[in-house]
C-alpha positions as CSV (number, residue, x, y, z in Angstrom):
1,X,150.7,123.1,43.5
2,X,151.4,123.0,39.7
3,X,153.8,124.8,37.4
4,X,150.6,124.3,35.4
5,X,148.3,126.7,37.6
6,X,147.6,130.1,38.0
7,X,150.2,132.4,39.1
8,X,150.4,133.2,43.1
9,X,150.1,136.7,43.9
10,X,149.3,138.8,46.9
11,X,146.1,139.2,45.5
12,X,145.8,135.4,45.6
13,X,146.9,135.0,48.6
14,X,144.4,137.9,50.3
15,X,141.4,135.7,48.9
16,X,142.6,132.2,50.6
17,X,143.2,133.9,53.8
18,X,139.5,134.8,53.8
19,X,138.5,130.9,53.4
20,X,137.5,128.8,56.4
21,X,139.9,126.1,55.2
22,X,142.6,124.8,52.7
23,X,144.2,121.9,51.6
24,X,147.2,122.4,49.3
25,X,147.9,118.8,47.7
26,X,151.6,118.6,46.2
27,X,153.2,116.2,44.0
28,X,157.0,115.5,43.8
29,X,159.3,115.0,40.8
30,X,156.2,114.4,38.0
31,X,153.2,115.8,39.7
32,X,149.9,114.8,41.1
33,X,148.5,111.6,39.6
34,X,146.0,112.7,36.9
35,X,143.1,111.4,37.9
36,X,143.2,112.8,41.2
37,X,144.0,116.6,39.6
38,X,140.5,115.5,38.0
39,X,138.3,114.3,41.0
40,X,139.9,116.2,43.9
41,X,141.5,119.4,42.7
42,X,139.2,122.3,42.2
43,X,142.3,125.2,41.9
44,X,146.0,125.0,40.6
45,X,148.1,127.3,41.6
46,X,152.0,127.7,40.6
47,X,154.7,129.8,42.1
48,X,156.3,131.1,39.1
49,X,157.7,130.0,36.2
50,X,160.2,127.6,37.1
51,X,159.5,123.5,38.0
52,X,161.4,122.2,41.6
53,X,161.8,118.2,42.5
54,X,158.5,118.9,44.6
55,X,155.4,120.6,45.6
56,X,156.6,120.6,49.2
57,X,158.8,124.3,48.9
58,X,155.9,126.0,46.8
59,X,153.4,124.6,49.3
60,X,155.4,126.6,52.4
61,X,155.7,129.8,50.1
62,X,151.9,129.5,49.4
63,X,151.4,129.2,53.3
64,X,153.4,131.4,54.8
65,X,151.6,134.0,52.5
66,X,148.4,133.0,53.1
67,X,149.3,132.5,57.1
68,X,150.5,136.0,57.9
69,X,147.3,137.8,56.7
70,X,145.3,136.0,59.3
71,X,144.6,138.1,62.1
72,X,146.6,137.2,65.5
73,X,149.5,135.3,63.2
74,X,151.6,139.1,63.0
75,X,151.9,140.7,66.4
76,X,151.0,143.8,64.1
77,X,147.9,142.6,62.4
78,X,148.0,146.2,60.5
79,X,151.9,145.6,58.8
80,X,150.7,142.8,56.7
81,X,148.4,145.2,55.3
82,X,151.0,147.9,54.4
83,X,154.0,145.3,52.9
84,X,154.9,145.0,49.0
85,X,152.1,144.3,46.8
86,X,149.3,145.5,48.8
87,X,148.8,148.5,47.9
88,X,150.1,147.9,43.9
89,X,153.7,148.6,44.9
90,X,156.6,148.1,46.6
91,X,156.9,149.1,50.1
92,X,159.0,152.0,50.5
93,X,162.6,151.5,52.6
94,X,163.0,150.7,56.3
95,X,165.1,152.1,58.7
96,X,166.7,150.7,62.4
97,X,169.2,151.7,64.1
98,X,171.3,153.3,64.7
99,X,171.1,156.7,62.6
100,X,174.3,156.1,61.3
101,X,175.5,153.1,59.6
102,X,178.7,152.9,57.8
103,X,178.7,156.4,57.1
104,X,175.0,156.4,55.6
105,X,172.3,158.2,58.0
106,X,168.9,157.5,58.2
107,X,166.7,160.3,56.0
108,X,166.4,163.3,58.5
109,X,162.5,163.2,57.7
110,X,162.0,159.8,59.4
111,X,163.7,161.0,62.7
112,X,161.6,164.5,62.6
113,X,158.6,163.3,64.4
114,X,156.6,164.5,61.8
115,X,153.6,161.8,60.8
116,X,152.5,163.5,57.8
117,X,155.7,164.4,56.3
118,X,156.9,160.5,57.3
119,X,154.3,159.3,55.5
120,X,154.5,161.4,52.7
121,X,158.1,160.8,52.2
122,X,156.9,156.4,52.1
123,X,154.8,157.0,49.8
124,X,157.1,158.9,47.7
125,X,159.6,156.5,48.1
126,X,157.5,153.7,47.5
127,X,156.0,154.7,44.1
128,X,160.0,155.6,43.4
129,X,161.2,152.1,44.2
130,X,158.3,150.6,42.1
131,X,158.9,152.8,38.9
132,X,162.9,152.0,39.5
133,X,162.6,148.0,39.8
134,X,158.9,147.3,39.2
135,X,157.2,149.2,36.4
136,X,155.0,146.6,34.7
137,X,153.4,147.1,38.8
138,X,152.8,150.6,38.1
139,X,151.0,149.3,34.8
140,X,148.2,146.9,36.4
């Protein structure tokens, strides 16, 4: 872990799920020592663009990423595969209950029982949410 190294991404993160095994080496305050980034380290990977006291947070982020892609970690396996990022975008708003919260209702489509139209009306609303908050995603 390195403010140094390549930027995490879901991307990222679905390739080292797919490896047999990791190790993820962190430093704290400075870093690694140099000469082990050159004889043991074969891939640096940073968080964002931002430097903490330690590896030790960045290490759990890259983790917990990589962890719940891994079949039998989820109890639904197929979520993982539907969440932010995935698919380009942002995943598209959730709903619980009950239908009425503080005087907002849960969109009448997602209580119609309709599967095409439900999942019509995520995508819609996902590609909506990404333009809105995330439009250098809708550029990749």
């Amino acid at each position: 872990m390195t403010p140094e190294g390549e930027k995490f991404s879901q991307k990222l993160a679905n390739e080292l799920s797919l490896k047999e095994s990791l190790m993820i080496l962190c430093g704290h305050y400075k870093g690694v020592d140099e000469r082990v980034r050159m004889a043991l380290v074969t891939r640096e990977i940073s968080i964002g663009d931002y430097v903490l006291s330690g590896g030790e947070i960045a290490a759990l982020v890259v983790t917990d990423a990589i962890a719940r892609l891994i079949p039998g970690v989820l109890h639904d396996g197929e979520s993982a595969l539907l969440d932010s990022f995935q698919t380009g975008m942002l995943d598209y708003p959730h709903y619980t209950r009950p239908v009425e919260y503080r005087g907002m209702r849960v969109p009448e489509v997602l209580l119609s029982g309709n599967h095409r139209e439900i999942e019509r009306w995520r995508q819609e609303q996902a590609m909506a949410r990404t333009a809105r908050r995330r439009k250098d995603l809708l550029r990749e």
